[in-house]
KOLSEMAR-26841 format. One record per residue (C-alpha): x negated, y negated, z. Coordinates in Angstrom, 3 decimals. Each point is the difference from the previous one (the first is absolute). Example, Ala and Ser with C-alpha at 12.3 -4.5 7.8 and 13.67 -1.06 7.14 Angstrom:
<rs>
<r px="-12.300" py="4.500" pz="7.800"/>
<r px="-1.370" py="-3.440" pz="-0.660"/>
</rs>
This chain:
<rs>
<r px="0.000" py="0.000" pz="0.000"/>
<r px="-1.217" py="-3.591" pz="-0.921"/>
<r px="-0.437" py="-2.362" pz="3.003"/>
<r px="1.685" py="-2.878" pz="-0.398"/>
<r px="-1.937" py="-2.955" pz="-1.429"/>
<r px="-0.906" py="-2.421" pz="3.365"/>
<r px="0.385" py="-3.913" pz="-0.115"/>
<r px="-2.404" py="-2.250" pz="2.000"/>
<r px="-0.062" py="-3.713" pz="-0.064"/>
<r px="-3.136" py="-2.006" pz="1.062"/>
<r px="0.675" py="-3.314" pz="1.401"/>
<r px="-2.698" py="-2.698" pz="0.609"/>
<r px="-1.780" py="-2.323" pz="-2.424"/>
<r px="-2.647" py="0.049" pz="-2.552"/>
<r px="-2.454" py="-2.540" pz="-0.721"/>
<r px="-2.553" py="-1.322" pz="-2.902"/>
<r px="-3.218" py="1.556" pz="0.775"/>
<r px="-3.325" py="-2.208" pz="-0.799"/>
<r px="-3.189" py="2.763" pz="0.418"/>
<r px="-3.045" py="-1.176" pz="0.059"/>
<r px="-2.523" py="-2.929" pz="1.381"/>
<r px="1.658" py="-3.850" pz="0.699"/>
<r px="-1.360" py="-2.129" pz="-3.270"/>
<r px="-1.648" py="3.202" pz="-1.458"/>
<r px="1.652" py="2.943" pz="-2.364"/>
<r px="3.865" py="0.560" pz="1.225"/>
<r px="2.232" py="2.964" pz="-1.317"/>
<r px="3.486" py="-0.326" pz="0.586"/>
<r px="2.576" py="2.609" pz="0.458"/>
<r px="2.446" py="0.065" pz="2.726"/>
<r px="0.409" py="1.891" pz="2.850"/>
<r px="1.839" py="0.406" pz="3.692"/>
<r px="0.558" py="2.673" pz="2.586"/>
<r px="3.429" py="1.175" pz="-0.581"/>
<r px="-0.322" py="-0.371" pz="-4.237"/>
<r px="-3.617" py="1.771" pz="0.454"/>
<r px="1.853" py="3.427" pz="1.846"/>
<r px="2.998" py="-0.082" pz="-2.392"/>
<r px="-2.489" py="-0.577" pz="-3.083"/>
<r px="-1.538" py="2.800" pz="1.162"/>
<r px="2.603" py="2.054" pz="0.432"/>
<r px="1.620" py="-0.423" pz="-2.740"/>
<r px="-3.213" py="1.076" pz="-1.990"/>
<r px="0.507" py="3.067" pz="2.125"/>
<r px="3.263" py="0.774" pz="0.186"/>
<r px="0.417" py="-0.424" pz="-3.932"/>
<r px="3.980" py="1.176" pz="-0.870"/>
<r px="0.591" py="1.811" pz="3.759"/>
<r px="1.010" py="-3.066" pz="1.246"/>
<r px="1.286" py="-3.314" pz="-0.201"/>
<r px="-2.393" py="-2.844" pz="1.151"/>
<r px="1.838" py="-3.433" pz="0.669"/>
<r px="-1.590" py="-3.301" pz="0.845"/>
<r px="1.515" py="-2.103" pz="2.122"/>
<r px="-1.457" py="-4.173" pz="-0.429"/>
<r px="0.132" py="-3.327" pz="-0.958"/>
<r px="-1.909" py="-1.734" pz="-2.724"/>
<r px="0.345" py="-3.251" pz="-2.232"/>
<r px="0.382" py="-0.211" pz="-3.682"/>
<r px="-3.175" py="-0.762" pz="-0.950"/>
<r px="-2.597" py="1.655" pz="-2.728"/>
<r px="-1.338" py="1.505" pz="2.978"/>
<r px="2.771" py="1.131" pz="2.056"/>
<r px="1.245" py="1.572" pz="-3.364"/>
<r px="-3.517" py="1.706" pz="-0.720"/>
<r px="0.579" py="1.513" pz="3.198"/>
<r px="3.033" py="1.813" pz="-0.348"/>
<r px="-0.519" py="1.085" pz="-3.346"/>
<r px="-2.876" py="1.828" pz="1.402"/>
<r px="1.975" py="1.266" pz="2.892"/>
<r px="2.454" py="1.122" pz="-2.845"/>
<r px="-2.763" py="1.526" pz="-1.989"/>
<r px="-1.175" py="2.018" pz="3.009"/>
<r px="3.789" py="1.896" pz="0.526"/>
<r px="1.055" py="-2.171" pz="2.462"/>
<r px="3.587" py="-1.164" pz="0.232"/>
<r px="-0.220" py="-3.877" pz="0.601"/>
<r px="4.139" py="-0.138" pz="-0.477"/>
<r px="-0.321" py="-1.402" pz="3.615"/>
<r px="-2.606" py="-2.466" pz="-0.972"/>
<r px="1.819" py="-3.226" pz="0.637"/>
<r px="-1.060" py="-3.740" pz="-1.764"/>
<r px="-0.349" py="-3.663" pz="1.512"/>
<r px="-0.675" py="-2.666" pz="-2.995"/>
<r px="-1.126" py="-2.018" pz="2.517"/>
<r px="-2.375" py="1.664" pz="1.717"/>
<r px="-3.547" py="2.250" pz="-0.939"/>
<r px="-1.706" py="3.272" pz="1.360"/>
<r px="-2.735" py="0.026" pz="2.574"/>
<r px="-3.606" py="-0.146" pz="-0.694"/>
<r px="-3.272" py="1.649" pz="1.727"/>
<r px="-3.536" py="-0.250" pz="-0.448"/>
<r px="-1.714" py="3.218" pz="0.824"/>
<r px="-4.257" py="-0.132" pz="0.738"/>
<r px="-1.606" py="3.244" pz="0.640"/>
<r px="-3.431" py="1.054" pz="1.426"/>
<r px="-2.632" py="2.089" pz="-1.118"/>
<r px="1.676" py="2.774" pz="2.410"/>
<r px="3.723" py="-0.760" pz="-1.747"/>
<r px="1.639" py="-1.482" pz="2.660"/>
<r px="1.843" py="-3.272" pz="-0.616"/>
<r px="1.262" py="-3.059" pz="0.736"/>
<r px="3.003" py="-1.682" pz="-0.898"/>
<r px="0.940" py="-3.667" pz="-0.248"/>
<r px="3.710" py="-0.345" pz="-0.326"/>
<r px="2.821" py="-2.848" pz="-1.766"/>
<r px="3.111" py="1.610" pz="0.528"/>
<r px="1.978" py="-2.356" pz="2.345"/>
<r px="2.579" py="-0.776" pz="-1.909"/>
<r px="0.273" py="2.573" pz="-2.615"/>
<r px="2.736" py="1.316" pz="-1.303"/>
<r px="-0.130" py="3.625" pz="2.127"/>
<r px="0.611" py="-1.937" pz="3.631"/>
<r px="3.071" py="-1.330" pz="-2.082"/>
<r px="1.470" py="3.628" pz="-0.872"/>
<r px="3.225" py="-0.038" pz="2.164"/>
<r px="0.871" py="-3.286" pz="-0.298"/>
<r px="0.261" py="0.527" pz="-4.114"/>
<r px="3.931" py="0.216" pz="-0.957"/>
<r px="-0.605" py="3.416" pz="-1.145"/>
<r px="-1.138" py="1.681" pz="2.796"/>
<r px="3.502" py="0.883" pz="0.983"/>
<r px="0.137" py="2.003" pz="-2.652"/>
<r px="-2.952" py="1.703" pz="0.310"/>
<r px="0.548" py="1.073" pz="3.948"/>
<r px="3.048" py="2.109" pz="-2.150"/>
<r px="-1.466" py="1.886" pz="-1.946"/>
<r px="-2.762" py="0.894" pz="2.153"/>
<r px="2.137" py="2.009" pz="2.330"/>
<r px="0.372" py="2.406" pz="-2.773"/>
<r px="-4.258" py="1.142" pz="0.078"/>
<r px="-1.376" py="2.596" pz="2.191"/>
<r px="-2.839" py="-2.460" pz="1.324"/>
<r px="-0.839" py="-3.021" pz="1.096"/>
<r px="-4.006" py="-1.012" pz="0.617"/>
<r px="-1.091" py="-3.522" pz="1.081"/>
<r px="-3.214" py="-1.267" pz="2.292"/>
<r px="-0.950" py="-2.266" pz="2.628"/>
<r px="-1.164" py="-2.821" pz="-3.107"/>
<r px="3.440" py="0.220" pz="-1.281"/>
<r px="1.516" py="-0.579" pz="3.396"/>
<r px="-2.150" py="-2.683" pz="0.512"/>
<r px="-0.140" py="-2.809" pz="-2.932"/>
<r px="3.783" py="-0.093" pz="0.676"/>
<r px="1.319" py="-2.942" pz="2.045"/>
<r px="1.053" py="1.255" pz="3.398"/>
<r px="3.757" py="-0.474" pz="-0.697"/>
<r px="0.052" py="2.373" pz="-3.269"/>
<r px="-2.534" py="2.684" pz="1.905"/>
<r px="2.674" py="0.394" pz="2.579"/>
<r px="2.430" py="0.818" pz="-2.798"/>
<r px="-2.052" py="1.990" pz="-1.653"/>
<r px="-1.064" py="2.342" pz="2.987"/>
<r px="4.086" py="0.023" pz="0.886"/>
<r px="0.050" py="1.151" pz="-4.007"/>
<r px="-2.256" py="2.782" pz="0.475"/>
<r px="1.593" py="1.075" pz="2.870"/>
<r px="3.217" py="0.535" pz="-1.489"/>
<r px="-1.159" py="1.866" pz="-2.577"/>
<r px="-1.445" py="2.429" pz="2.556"/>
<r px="3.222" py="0.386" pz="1.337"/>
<r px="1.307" py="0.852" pz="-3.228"/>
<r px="-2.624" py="2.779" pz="-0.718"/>
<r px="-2.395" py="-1.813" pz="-1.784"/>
<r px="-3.771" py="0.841" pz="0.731"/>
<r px="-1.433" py="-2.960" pz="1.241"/>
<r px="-4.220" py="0.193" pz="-0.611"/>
<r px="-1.986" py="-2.727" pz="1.516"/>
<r px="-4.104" py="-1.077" pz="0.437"/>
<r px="-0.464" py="-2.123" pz="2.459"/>
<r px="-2.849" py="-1.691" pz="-2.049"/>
<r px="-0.783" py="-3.065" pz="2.405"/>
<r px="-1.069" py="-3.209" pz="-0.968"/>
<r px="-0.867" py="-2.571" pz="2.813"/>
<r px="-0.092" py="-2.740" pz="-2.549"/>
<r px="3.319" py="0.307" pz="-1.337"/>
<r px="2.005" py="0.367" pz="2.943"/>
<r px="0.703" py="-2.717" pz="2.623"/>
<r px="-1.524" py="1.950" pz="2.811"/>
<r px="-0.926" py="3.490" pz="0.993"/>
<r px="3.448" py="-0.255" pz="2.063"/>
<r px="2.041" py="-0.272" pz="-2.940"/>
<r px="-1.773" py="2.815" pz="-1.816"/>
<r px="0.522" py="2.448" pz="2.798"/>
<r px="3.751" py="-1.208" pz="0.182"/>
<r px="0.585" py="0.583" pz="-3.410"/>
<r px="-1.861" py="3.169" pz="-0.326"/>
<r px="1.557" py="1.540" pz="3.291"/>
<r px="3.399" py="-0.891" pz="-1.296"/>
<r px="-0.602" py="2.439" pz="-3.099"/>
<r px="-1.529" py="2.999" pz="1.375"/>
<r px="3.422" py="1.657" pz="1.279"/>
<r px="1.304" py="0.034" pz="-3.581"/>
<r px="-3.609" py="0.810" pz="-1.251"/>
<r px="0.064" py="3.622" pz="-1.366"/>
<r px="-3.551" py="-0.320" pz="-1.282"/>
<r px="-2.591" py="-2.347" pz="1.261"/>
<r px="-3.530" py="-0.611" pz="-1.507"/>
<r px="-2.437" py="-1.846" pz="2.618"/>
<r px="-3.228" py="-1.398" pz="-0.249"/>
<r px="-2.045" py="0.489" pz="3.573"/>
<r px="-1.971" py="-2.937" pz="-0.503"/>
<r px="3.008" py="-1.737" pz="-0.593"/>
<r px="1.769" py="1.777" pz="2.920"/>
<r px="-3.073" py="-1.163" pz="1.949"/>
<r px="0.085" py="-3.418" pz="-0.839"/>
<r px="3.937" py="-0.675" pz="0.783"/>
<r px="0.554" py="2.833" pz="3.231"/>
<r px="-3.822" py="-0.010" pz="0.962"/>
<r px="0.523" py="4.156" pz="-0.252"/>
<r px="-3.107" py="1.696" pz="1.225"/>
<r px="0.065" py="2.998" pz="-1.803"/>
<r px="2.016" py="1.477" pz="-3.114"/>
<r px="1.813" py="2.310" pz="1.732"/>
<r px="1.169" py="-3.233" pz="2.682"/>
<r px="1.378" py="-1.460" pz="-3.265"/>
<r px="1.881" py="3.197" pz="-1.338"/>
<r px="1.660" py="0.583" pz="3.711"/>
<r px="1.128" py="-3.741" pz="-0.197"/>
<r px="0.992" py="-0.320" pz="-3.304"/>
<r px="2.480" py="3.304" pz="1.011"/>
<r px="1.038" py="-1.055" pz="3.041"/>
<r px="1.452" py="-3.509" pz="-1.582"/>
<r px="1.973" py="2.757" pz="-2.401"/>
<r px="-1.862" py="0.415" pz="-2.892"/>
<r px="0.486" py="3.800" pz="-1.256"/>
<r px="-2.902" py="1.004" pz="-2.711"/>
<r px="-3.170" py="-2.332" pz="0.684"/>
<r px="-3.019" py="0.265" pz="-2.157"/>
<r px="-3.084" py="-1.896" pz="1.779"/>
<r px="-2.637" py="-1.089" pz="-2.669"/>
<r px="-3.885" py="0.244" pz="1.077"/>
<r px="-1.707" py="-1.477" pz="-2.804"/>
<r px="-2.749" py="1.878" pz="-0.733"/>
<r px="0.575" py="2.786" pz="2.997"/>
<r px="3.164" py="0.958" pz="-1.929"/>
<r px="3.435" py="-0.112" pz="1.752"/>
<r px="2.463" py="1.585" pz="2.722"/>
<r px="3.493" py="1.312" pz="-0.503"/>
<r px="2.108" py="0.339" pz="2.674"/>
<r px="3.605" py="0.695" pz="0.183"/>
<r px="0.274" py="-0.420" pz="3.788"/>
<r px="-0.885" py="3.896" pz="0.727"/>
<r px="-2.877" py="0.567" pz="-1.565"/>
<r px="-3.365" py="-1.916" pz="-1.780"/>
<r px="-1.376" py="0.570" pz="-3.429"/>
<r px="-3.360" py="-1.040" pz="-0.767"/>
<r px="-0.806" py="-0.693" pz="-3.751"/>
<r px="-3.817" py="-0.590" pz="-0.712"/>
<r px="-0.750" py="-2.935" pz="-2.678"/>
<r px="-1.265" py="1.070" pz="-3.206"/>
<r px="-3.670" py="-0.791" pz="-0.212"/>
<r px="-0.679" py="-3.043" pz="-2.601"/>
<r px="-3.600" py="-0.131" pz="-1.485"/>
<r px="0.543" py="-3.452" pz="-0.625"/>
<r px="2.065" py="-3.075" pz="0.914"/>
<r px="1.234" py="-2.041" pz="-1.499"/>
<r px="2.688" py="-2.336" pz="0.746"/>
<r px="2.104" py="1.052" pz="2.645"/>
<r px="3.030" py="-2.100" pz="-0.723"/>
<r px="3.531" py="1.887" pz="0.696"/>
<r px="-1.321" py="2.987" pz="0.679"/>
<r px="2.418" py="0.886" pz="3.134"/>
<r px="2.700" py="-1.014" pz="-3.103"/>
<r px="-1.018" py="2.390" pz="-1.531"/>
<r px="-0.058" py="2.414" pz="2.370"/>
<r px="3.594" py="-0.454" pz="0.975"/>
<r px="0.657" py="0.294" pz="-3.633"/>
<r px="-1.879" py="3.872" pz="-0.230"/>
<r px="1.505" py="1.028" pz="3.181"/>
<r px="3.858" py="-1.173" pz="-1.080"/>
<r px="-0.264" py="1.410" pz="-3.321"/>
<r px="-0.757" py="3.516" pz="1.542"/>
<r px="2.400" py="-0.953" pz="3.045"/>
<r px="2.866" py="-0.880" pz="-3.058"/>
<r px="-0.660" py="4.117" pz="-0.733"/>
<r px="0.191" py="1.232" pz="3.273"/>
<r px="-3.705" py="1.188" pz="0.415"/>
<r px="-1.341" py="0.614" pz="3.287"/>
<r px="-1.600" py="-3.038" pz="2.075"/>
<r px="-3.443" py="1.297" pz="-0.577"/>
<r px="0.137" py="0.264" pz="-3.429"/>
<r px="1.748" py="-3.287" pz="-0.146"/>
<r px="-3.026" py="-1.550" pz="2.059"/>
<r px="-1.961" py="1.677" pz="-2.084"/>
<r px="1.587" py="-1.406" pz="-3.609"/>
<r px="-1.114" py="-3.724" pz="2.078"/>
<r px="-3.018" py="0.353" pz="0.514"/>
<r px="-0.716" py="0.621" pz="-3.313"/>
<r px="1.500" py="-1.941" pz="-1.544"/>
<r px="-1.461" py="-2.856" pz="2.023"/>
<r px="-3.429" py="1.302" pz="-0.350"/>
<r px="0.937" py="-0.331" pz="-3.804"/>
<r px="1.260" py="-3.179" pz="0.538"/>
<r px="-3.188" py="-1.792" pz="1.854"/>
<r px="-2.569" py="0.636" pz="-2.932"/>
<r px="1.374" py="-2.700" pz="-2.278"/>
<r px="0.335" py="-3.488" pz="0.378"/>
<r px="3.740" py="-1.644" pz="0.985"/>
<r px="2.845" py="1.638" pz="1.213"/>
<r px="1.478" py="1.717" pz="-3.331"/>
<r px="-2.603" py="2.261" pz="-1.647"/>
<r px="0.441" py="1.286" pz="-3.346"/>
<r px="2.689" py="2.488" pz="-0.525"/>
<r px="-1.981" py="2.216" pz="-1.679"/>
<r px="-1.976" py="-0.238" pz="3.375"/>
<r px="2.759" py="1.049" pz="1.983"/>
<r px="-0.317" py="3.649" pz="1.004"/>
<r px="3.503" py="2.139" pz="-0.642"/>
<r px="1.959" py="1.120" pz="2.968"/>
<r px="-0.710" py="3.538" pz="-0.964"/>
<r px="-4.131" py="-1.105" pz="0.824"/>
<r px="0.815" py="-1.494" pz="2.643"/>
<r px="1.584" py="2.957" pz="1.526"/>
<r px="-3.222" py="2.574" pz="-0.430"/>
<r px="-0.998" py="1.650" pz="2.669"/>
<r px="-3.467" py="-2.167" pz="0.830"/>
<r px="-3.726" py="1.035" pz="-1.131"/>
<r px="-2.032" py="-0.403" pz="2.538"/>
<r px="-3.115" py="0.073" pz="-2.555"/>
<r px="1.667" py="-2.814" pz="-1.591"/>
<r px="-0.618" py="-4.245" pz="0.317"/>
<r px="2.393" py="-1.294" pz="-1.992"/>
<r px="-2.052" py="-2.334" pz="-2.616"/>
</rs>
């Protein structure tokens, strides 16, 4: 018997991506943590499932670049809503000899921290009750104004409540909130309609002060999150699903090089295998490769021809093998 095709929608924002050195060579693309992991996924996914994208852009040349790219990679951008007025957000993204990076950000008043307050949106909250999923982050929650976060969580929540999967990464940004207490507030507020959380410890760290990983997984449960996936960096990840802990090794990387959105992309291997009810390990597994993938080219979309199939992803691991 054929399993029914699933429906996730992304919300969040995407923004112009500049790569490169301030007054030297720039190469611009776009990028953003929600639009990275449903990118991604739809490149896995392919015709098994239905990838929606929920946002707000202008009219522009490049706010229409954009989502014919989206388009072009099989996502559905039906829910992609338009403000004449109004453009996308922009980032400047510097990395080091080691790839990490820094970021430099305009996105105050772009047209993403605008989403529910567009005439359409109405209309969208609809027909979103009829998908299996719903995935947004901590960034998404937070370049909204206060009044329209409380709405949204309130959203979310209802959807819960009407048997939608609700899946959630915290993905904390001091800067964009108006103080660690609103973050926690906000994030708190989610996690007992949060069927699957993905976690950063050094993120957890910053915002609770957690001592250890496993601290962070008891907490995150305890506040009612049901599935949590704890990301490591380069020591891998956790799984826990209250009972018991998974531990998921990272794949080994020869080199670096740019390690922009790879958690992204890890939430994007690990739903894709999720979406087709593999086992948490194996789902950890699918991750961490494809964030190891992921990290060895510059900016946060790689090629697609780059991008490893789920089926690779889901190999049992070499341990003779670095991935090159």
């Amino acid at each position: 018997m054929v399993s029914p095709r699933k429906r996730i929608a992304l919300i969040g924002e995407c923004l112009i991506e500049l790569n490169g050195m301030p007054f030297g060579a720039l190469h611009q693309t776009f990028g953003g943590d929600s639009l990275n992991t449903a990118l991604y996924l739809a490149r896995l996914v392919g015709s098994t499932a239905d990838v929606r994208y929920v946002t707000a852009v202008g009219t522009d040349a490049l706010s229409h670049g954009m989502v014919q790219r989206w388009q072009s990679e099989g996502i559905d951008t039906r829910f992609v809503l338009r403000y004449p007025a109004r453009l996308p957000g922009l980032y400047l993204v510097q990395v080091d000899a080691c790839g990490e990076r820094t970021f430099l950000y305009w996105r105050g008043d772009s047209a993403a921290r605008y989403l529910m307050q567009h005439p359409a949106f109405n209309g969208v909250v609809s027909e979103l009750a009829e998908v299996d999923w719903l995935y947004t982050s901590g960034i998404s929650l937070a370049i909204l104004p206060s009044q329209d976060r409380t709405e949204l969580l309130d959203l979310l929540r209802r959807f819960d409540s009407l048997g939608i999967a609700i899946a959630f990464d915290s993905n904390y940004r001091a800067t964009l909130w108006q103080s660690a207490d609103a973050a926690r507030e906000a994030m708190t507020a989610l996690l007992p309609a949060t069927k699957l959380m993905f976690a950063t410890f050094d993120d957890e760290q910053r915002l609770w002060g957690d001592m250890t990983a496993e601290s962070s997984l008891a907490r995150l449960h305890a506040s009612g999150a049901k599935s949590v996936v704890l990301k490591l960096g380069a020591a891998g990840c956790l799984y826990s699903d209250g009972a018991s802990i998974i531990e998921a090794e990272a794949c080994p990387v020869s080199t670096v090089v740019d390690t922009t959105a790879a958690g992204d992309a890890f939430n994007a291997g690990f739903l894709a295998s999720w979406l087709q009810n593999h086992n948490p390990a194996s789902c950890c597994r699918a991750g961490n490769t494809l964030a190891a993938a992921v990290i060895q080219h510059r900016g946060a979309i790689i090629p697609a021809g780059a991008t490893p199939s789920l089926a690779t992803l889901l190999e049992p691991p070499d341990p003779r093998r670095t991935l090159l």
